[in-house]
N, CA, C and O atoms as a Maestro MAE file, in Angstrom:
{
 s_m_m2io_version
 :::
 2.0.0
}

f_m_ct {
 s_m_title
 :::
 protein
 m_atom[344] {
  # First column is atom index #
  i_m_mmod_type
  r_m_x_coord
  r_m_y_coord
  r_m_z_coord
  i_m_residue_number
  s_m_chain_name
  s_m_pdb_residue_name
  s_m_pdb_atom_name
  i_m_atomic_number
  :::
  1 25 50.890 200.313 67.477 1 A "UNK " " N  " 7
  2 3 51.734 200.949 68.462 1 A "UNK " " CA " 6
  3 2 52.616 201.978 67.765 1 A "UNK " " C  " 6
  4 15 53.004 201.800 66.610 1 A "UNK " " O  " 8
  5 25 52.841 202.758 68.283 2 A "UNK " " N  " 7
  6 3 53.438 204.350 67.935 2 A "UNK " " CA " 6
  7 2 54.965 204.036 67.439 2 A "UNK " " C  " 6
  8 15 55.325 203.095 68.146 2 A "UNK " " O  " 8
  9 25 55.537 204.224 66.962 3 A "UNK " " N  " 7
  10 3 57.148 204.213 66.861 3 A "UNK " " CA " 6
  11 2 57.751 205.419 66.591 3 A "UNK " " C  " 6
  12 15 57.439 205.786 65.458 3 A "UNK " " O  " 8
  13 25 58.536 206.249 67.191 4 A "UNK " " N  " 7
  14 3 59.168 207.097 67.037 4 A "UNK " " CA " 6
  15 2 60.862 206.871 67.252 4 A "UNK " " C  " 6
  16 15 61.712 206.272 67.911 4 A "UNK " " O  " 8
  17 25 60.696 207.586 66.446 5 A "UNK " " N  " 7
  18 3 62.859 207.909 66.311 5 A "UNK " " CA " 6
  19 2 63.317 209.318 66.977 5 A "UNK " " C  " 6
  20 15 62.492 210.162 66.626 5 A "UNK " " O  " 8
  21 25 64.117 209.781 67.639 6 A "UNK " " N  " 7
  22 3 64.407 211.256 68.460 6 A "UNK " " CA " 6
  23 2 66.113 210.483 67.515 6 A "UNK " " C  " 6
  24 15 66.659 209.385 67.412 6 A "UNK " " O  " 8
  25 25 66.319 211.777 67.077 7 A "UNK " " N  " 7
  26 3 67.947 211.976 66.112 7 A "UNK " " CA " 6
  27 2 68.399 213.042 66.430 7 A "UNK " " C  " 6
  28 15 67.733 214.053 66.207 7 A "UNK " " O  " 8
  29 25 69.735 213.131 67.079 8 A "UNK " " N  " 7
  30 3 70.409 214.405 67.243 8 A "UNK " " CA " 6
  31 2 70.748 214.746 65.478 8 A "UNK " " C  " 6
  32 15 70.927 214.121 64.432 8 A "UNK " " O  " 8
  33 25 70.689 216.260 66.013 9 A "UNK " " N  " 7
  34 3 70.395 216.913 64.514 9 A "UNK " " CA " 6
  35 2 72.140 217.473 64.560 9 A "UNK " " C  " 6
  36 15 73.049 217.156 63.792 9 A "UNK " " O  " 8
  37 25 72.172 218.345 65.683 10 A "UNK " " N  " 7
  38 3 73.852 219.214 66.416 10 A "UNK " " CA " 6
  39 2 73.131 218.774 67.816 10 A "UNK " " C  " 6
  40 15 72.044 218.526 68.338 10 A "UNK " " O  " 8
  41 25 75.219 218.901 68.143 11 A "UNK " " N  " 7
  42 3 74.962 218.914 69.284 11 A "UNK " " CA " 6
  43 2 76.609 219.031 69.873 11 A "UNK " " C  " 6
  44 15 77.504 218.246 69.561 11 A "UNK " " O  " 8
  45 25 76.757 220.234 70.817 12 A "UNK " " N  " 7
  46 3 77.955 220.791 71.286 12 A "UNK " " CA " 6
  47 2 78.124 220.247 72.884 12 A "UNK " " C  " 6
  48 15 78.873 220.843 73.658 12 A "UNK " " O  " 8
  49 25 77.315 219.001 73.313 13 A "UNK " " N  " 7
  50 3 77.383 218.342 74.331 13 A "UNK " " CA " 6
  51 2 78.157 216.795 74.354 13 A "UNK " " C  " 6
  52 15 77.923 215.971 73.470 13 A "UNK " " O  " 8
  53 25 79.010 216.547 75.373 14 A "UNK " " N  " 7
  54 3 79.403 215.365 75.331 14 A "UNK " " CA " 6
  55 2 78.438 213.804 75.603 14 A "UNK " " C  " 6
  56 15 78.560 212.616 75.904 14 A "UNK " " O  " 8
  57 25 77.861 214.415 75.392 15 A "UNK " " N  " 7
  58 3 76.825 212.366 75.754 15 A "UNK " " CA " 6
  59 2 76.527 212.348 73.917 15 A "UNK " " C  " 6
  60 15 76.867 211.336 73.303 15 A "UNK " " O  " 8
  61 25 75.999 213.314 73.292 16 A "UNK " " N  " 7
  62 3 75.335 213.468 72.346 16 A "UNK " " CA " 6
  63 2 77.011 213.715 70.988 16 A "UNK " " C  " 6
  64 15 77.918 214.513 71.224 16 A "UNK " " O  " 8
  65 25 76.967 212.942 69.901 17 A "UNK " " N  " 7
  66 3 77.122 213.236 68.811 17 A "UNK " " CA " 6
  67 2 75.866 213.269 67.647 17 A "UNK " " C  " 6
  68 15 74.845 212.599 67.802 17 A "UNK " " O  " 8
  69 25 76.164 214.403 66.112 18 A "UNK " " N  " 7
  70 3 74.862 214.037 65.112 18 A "UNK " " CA " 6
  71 2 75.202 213.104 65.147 18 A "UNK " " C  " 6
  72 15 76.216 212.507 65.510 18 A "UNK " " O  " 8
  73 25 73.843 212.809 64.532 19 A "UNK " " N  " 7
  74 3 73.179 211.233 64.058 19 A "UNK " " CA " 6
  75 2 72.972 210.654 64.939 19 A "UNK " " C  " 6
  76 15 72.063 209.891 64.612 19 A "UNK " " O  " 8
  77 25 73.421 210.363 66.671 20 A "UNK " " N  " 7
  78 3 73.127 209.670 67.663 20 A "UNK " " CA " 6
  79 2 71.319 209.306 67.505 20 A "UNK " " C  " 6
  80 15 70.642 210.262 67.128 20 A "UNK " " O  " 8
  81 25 70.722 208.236 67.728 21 A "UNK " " N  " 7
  82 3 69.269 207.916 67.783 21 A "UNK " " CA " 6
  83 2 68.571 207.128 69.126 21 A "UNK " " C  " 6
  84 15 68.929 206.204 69.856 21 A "UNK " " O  " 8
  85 25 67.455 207.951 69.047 22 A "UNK " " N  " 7
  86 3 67.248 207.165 70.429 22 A "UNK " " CA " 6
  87 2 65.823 206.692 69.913 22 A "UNK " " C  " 6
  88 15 65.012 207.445 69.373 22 A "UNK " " O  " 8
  89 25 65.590 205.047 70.209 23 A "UNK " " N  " 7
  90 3 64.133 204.400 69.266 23 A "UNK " " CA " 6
  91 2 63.127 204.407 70.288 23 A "UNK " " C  " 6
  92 15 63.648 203.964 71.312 23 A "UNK " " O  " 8
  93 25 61.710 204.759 70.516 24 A "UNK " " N  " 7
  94 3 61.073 204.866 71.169 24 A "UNK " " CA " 6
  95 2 59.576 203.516 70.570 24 A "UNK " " C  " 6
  96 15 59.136 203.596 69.423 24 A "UNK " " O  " 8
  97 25 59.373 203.109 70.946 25 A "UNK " " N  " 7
  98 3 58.462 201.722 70.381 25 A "UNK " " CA " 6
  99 2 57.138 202.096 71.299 25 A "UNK " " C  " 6
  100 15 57.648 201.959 72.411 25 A "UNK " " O  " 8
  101 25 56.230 202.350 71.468 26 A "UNK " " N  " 7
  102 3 55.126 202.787 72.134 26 A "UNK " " CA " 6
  103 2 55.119 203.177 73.653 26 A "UNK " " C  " 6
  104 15 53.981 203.636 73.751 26 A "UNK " " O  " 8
  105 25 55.756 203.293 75.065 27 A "UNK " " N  " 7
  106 3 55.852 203.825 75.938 27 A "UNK " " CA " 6
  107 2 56.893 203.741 76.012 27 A "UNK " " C  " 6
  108 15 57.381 204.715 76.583 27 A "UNK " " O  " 8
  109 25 57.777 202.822 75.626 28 A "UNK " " N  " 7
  110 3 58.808 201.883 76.250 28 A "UNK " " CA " 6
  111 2 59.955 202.340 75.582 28 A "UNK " " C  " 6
  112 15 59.688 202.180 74.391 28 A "UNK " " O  " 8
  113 25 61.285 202.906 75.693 29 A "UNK " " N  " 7
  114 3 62.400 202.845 74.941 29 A "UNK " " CA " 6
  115 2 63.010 201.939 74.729 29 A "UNK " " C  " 6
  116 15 63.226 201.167 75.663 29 A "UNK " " O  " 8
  117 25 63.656 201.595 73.129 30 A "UNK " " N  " 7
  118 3 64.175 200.623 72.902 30 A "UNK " " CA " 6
  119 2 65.523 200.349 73.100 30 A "UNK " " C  " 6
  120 15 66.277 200.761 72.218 30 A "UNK " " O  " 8
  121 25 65.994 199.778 74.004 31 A "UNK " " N  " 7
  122 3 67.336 199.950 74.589 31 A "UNK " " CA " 6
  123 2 68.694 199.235 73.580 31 A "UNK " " C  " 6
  124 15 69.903 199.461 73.535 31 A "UNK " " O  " 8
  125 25 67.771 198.280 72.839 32 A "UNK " " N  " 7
  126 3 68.790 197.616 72.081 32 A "UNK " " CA " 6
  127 2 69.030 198.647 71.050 32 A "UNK " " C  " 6
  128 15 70.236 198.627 70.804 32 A "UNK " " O  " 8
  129 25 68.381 199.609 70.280 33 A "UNK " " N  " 7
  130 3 68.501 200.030 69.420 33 A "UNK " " CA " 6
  131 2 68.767 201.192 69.255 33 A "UNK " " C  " 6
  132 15 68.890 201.756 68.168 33 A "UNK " " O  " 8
  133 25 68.914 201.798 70.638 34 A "UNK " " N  " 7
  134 3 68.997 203.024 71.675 34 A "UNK " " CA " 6
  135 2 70.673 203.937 71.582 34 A "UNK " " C  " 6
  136 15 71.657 203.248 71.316 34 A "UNK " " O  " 8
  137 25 70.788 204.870 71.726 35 A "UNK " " N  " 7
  138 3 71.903 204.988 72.381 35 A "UNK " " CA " 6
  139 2 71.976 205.665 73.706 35 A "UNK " " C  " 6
  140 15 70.988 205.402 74.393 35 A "UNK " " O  " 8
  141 25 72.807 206.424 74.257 36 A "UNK " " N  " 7
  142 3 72.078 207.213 75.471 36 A "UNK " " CA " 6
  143 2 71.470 208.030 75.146 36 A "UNK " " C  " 6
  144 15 71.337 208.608 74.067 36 A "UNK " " O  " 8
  145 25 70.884 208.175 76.462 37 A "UNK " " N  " 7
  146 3 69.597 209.517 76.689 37 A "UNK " " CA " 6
  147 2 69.706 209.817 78.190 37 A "UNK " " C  " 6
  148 15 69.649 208.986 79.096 37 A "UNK " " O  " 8
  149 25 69.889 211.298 78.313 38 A "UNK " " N  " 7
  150 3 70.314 212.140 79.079 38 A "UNK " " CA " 6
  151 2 69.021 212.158 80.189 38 A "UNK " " C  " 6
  152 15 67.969 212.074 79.555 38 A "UNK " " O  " 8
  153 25 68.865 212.215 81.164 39 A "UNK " " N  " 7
  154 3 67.301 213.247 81.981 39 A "UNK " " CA " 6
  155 2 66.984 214.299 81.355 39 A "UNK " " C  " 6
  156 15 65.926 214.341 80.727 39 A "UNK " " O  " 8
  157 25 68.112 215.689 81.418 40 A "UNK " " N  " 7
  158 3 67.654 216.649 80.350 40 A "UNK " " CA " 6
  159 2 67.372 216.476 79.196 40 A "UNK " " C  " 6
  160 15 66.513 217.325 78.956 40 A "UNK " " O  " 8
  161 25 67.511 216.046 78.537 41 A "UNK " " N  " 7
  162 3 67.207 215.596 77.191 41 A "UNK " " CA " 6
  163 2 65.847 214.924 77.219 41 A "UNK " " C  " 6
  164 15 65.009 215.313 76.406 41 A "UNK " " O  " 8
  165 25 65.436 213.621 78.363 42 A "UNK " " N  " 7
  166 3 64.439 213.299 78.116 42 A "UNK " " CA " 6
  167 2 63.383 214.329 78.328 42 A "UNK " " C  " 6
  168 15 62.559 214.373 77.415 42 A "UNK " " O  " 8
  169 25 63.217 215.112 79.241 43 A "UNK " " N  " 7
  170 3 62.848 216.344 79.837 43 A "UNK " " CA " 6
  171 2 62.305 217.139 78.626 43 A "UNK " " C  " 6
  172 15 61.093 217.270 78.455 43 A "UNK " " O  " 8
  173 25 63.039 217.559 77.961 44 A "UNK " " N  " 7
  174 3 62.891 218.261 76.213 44 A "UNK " " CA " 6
  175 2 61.969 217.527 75.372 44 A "UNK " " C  " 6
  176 15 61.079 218.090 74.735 44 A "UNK " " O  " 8
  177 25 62.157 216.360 75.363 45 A "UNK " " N  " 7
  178 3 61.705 215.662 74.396 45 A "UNK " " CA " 6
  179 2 60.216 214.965 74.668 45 A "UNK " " C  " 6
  180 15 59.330 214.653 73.873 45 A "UNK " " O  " 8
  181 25 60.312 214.836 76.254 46 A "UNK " " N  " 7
  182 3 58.815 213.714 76.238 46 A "UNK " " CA " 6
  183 2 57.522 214.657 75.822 46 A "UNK " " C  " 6
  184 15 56.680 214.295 75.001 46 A "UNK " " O  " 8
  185 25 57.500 215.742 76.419 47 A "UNK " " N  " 7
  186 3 55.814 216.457 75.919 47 A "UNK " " CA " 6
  187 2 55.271 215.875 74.572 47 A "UNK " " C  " 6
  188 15 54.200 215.306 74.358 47 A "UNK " " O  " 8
  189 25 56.536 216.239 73.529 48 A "UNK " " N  " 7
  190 3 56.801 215.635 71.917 48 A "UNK " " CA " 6
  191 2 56.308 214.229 71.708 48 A "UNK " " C  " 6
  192 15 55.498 213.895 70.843 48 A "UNK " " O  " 8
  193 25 56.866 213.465 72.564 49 A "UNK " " N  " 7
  194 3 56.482 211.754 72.360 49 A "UNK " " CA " 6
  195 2 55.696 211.779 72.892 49 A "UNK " " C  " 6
  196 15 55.140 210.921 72.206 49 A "UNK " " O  " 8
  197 25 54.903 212.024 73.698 50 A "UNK " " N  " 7
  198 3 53.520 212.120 74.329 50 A "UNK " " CA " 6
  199 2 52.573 212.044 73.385 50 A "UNK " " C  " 6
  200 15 52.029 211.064 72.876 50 A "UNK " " O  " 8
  201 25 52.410 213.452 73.174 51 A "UNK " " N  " 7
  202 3 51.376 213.969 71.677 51 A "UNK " " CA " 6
  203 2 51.666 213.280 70.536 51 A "UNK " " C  " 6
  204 15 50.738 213.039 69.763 51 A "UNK " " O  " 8
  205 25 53.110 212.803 70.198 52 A "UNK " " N  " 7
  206 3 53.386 212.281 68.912 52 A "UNK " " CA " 6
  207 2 52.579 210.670 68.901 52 A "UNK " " C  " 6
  208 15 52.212 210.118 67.864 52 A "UNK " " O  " 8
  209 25 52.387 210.009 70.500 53 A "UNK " " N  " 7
  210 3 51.898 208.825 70.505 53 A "UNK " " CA " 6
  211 2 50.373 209.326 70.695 53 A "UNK " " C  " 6
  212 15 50.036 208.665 69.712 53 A "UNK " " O  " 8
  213 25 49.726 209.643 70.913 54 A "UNK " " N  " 7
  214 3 48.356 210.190 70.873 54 A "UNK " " CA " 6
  215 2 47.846 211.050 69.706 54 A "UNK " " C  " 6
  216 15 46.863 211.782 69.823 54 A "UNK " " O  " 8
  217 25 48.627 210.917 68.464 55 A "UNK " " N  " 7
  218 3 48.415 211.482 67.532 55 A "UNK " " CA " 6
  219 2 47.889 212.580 66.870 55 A "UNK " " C  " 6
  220 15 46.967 212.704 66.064 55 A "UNK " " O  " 8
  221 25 49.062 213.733 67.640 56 A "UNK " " N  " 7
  222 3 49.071 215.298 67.617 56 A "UNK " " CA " 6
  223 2 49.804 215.228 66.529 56 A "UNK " " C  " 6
  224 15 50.770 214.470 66.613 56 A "UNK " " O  " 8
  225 25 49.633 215.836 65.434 57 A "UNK " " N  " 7
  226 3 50.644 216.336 63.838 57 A "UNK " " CA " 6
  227 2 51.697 217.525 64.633 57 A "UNK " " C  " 6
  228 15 51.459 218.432 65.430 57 A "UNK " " O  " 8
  229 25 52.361 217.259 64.290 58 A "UNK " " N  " 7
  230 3 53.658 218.483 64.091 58 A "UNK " " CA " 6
  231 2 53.274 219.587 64.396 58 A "UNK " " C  " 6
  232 15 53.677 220.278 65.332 58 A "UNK " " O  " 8
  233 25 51.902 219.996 63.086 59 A "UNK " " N  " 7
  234 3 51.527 221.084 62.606 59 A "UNK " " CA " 6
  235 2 50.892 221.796 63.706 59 A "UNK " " C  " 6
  236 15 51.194 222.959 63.972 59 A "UNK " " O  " 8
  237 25 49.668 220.862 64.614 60 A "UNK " " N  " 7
  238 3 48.830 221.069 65.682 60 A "UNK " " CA " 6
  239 2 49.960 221.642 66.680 60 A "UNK " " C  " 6
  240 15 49.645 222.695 67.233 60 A "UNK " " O  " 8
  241 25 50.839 221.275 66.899 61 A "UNK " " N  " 7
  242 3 51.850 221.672 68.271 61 A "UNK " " CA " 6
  243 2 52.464 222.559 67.582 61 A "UNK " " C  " 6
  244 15 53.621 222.604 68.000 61 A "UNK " " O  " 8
  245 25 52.274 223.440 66.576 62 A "UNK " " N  " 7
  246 3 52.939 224.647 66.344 62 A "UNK " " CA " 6
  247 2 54.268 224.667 65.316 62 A "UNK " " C  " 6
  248 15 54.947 225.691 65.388 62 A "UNK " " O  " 8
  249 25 54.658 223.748 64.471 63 A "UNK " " N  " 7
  250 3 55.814 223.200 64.028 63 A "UNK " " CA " 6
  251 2 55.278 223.515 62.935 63 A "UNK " " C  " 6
  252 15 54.173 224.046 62.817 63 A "UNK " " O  " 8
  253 25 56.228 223.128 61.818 64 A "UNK " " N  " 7
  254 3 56.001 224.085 60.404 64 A "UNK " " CA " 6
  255 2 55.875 222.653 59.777 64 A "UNK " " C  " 6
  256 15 54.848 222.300 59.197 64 A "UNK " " O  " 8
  257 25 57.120 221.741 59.945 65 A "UNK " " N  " 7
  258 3 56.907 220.392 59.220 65 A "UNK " " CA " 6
  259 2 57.746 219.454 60.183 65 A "UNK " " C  " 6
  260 15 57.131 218.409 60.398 65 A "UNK " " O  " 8
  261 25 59.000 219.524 60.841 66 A "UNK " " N  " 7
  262 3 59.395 218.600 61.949 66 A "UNK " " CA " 6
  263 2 59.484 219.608 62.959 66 A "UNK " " C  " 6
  264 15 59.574 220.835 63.002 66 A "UNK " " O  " 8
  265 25 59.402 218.238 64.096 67 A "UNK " " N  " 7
  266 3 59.622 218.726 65.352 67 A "UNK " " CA " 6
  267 2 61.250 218.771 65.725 67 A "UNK " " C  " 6
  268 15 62.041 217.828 65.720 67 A "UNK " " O  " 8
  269 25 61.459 219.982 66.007 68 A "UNK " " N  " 7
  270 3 62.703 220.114 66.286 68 A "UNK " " CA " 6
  271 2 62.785 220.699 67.701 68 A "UNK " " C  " 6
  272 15 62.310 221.833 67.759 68 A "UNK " " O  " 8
  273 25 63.386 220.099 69.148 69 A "UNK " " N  " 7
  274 3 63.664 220.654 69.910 69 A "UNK " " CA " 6
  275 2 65.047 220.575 70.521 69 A "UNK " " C  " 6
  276 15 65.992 219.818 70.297 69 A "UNK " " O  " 8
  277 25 64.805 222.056 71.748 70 A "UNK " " N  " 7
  278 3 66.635 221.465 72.008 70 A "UNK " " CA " 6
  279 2 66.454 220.965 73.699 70 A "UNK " " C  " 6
  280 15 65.379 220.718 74.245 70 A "UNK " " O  " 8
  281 25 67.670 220.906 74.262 71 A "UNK " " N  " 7
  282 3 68.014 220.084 75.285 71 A "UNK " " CA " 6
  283 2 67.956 221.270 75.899 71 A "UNK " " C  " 6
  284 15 68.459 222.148 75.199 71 A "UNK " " O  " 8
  285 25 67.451 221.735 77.156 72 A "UNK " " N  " 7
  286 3 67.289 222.621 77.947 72 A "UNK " " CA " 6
  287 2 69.117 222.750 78.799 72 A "UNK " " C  " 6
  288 15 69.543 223.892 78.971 72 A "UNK " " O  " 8
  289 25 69.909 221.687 79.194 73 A "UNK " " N  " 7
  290 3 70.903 221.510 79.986 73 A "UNK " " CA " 6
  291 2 71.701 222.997 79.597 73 A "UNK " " C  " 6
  292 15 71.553 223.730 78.620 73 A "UNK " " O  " 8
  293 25 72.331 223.078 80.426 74 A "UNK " " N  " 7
  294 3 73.554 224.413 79.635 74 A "UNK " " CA " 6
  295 2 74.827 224.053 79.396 74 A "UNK " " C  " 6
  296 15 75.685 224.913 79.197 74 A "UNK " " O  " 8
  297 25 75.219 222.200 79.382 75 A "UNK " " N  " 7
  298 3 76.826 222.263 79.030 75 A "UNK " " CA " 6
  299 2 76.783 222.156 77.776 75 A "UNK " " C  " 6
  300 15 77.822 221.661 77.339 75 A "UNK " " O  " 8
  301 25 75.885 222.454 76.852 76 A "UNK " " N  " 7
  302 3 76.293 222.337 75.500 76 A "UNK " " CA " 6
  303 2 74.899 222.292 74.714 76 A "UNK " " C  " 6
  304 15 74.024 221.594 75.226 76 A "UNK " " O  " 8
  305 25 74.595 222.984 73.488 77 A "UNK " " N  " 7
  306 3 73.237 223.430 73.160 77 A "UNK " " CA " 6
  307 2 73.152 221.688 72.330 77 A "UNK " " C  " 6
  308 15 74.139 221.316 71.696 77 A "UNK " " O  " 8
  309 25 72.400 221.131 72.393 78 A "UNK " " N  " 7
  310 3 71.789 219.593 71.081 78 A "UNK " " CA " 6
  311 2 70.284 220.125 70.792 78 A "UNK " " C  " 6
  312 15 69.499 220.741 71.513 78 A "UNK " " O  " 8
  313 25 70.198 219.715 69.644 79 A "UNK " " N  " 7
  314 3 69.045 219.732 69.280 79 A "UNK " " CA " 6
  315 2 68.682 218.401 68.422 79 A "UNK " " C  " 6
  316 15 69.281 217.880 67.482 79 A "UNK " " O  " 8
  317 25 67.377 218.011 69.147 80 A "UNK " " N  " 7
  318 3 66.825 216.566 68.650 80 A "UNK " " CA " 6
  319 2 65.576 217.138 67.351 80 A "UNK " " C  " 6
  320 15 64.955 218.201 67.320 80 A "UNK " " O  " 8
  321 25 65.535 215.768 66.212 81 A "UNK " " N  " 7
  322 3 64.260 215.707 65.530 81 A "UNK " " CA " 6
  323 2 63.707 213.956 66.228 81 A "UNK " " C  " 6
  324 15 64.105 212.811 66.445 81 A "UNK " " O  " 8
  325 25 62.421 214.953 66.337 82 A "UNK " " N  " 7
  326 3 61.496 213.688 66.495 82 A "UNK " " CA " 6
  327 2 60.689 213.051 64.889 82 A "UNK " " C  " 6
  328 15 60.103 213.755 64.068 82 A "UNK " " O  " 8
  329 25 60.892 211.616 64.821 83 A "UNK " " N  " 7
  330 3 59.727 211.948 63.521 83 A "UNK " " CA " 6
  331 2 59.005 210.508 63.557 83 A "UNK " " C  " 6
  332 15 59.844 209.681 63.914 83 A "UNK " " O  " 8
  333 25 57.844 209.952 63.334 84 A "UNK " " N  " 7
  334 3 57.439 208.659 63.458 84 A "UNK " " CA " 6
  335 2 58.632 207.400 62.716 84 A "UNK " " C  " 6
  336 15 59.666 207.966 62.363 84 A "UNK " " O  " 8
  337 25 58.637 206.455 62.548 85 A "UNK " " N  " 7
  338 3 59.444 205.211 62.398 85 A "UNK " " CA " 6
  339 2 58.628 204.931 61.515 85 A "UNK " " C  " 6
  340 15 57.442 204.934 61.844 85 A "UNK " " O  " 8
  341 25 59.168 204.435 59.427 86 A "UNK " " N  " 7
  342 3 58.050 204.182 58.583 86 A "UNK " " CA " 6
  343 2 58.475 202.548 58.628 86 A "UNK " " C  " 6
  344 15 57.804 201.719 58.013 86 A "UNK " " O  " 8
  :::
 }
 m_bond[343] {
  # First column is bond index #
  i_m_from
  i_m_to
  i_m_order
  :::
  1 1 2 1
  2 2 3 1
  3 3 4 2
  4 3 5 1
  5 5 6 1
  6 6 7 1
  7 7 8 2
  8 7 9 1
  9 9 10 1
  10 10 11 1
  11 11 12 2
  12 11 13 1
  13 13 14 1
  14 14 15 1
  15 15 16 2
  16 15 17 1
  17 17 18 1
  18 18 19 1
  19 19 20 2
  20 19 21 1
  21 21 22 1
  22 22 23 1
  23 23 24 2
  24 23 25 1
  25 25 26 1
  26 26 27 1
  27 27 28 2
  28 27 29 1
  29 29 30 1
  30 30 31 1
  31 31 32 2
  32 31 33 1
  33 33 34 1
  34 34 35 1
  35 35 36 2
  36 35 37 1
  37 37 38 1
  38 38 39 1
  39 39 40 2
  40 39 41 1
  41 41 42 1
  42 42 43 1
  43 43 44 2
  44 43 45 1
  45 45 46 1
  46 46 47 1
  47 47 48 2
  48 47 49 1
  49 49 50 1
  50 50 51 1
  51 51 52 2
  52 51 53 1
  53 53 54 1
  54 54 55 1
  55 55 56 2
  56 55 57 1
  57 57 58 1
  58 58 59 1
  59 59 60 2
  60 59 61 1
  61 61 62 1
  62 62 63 1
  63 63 64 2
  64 63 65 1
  65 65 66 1
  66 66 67 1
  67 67 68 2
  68 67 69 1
  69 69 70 1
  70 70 71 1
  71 71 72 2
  72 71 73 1
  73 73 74 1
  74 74 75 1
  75 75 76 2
  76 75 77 1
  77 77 78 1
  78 78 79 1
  79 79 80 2
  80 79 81 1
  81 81 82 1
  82 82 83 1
  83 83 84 2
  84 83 85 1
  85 85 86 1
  86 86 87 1
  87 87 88 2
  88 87 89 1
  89 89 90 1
  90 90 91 1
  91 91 92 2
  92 91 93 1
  93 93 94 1
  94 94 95 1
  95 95 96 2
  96 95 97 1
  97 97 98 1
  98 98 99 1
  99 99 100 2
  100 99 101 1
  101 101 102 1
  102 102 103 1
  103 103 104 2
  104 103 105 1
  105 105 106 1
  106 106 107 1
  107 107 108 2
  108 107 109 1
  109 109 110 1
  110 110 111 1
  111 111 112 2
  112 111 113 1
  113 113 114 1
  114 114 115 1
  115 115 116 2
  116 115 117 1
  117 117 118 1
  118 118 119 1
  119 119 120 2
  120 119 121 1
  121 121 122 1
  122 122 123 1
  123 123 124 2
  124 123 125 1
  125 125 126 1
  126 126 127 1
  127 127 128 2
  128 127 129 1
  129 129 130 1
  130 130 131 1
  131 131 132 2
  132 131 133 1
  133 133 134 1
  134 134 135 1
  135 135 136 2
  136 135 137 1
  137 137 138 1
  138 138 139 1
  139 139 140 2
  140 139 141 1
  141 141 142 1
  142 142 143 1
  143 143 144 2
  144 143 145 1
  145 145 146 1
  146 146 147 1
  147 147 148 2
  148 147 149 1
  149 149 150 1
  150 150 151 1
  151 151 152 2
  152 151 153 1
  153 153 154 1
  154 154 155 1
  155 155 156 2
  156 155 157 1
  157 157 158 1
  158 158 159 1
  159 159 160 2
  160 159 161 1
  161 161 162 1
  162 162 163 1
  163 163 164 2
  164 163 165 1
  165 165 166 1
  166 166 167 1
  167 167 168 2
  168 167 169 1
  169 169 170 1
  170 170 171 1
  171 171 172 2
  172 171 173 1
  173 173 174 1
  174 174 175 1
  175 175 176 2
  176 175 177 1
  177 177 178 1
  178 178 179 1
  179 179 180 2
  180 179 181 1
  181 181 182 1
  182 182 183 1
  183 183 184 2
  184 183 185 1
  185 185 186 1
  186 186 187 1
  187 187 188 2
  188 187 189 1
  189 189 190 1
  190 190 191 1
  191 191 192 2
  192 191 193 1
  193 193 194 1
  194 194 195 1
  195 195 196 2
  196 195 197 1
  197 197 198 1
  198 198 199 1
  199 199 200 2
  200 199 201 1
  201 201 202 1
  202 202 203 1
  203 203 204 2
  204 203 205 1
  205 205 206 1
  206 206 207 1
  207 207 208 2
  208 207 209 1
  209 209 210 1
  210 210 211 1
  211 211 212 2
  212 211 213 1
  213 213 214 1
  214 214 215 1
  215 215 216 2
  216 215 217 1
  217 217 218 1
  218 218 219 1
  219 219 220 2
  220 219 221 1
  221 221 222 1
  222 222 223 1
  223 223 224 2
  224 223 225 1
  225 225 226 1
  226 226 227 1
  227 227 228 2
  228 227 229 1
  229 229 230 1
  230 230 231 1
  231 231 232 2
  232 231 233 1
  233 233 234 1
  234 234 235 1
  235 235 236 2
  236 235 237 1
  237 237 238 1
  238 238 239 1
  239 239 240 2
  240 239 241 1
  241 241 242 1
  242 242 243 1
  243 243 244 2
  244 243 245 1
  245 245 246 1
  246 246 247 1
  247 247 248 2
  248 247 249 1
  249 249 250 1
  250 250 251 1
  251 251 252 2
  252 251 253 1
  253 253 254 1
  254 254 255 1
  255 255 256 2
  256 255 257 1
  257 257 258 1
  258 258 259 1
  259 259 260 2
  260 259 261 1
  261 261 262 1
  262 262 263 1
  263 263 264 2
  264 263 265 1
  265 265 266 1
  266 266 267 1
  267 267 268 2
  268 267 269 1
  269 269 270 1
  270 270 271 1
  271 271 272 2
  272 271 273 1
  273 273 274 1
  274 274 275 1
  275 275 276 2
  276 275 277 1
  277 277 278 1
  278 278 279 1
  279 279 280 2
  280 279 281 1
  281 281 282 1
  282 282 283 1
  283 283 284 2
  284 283 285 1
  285 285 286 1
  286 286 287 1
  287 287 288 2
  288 287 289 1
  289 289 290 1
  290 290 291 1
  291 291 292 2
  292 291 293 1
  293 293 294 1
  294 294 295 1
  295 295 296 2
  296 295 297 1
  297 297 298 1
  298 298 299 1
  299 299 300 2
  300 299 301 1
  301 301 302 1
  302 302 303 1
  303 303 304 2
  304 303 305 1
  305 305 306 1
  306 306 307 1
  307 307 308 2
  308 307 309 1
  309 309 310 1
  310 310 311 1
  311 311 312 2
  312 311 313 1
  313 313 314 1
  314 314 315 1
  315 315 316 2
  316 315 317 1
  317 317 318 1
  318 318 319 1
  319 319 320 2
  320 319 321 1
  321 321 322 1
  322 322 323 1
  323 323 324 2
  324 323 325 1
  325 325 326 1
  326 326 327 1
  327 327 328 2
  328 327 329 1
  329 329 330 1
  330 330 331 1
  331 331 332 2
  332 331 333 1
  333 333 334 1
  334 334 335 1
  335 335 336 2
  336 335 337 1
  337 337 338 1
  338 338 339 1
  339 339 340 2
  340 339 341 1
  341 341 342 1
  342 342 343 1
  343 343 344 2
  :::
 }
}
């Protein structure tokens, strides 16, 4: 089963401080280990966990070495890294 980590990298929004993590365990988010997660934010991020669980590389979706995206919302720019869980 897939494990991914989504880590605010910045972020000039109030739900989101860096380092905030949100654990993703194969469809399911891990709530215990979770912190919040926005709609917009999930919005940004799922295409990423999609492909990242069906085992698309970084590289294939156009990325140089991490996936870095941002939060589409406009009260404040965040930008998440996605990266598998070792």
């Amino acid at each position: 089963m897939e494990k991914i980590i989504v880590e605010v990298i910045s972020s000039a929004c109030g739900h989101y401080q860096s380092g905030d993590r949100i654990f993703i365990n194969g469809a399911l988010i891990d709530k215990e280990r979770s912190g919040n997660i926005c709609l917009m934010a999930l919005q940004a991020i799922f295409p990423y966990i999609f492909a990242f669980r069906k085992g698309v590389t970084p590289q294939q979706m156009g990325f140089q070495e991490k996936i870095q995206v941002q939060c589409p919302d406009y009260c404040g720019p965040t930008v998440f890294e996605l990266k598998r869980e070792e």
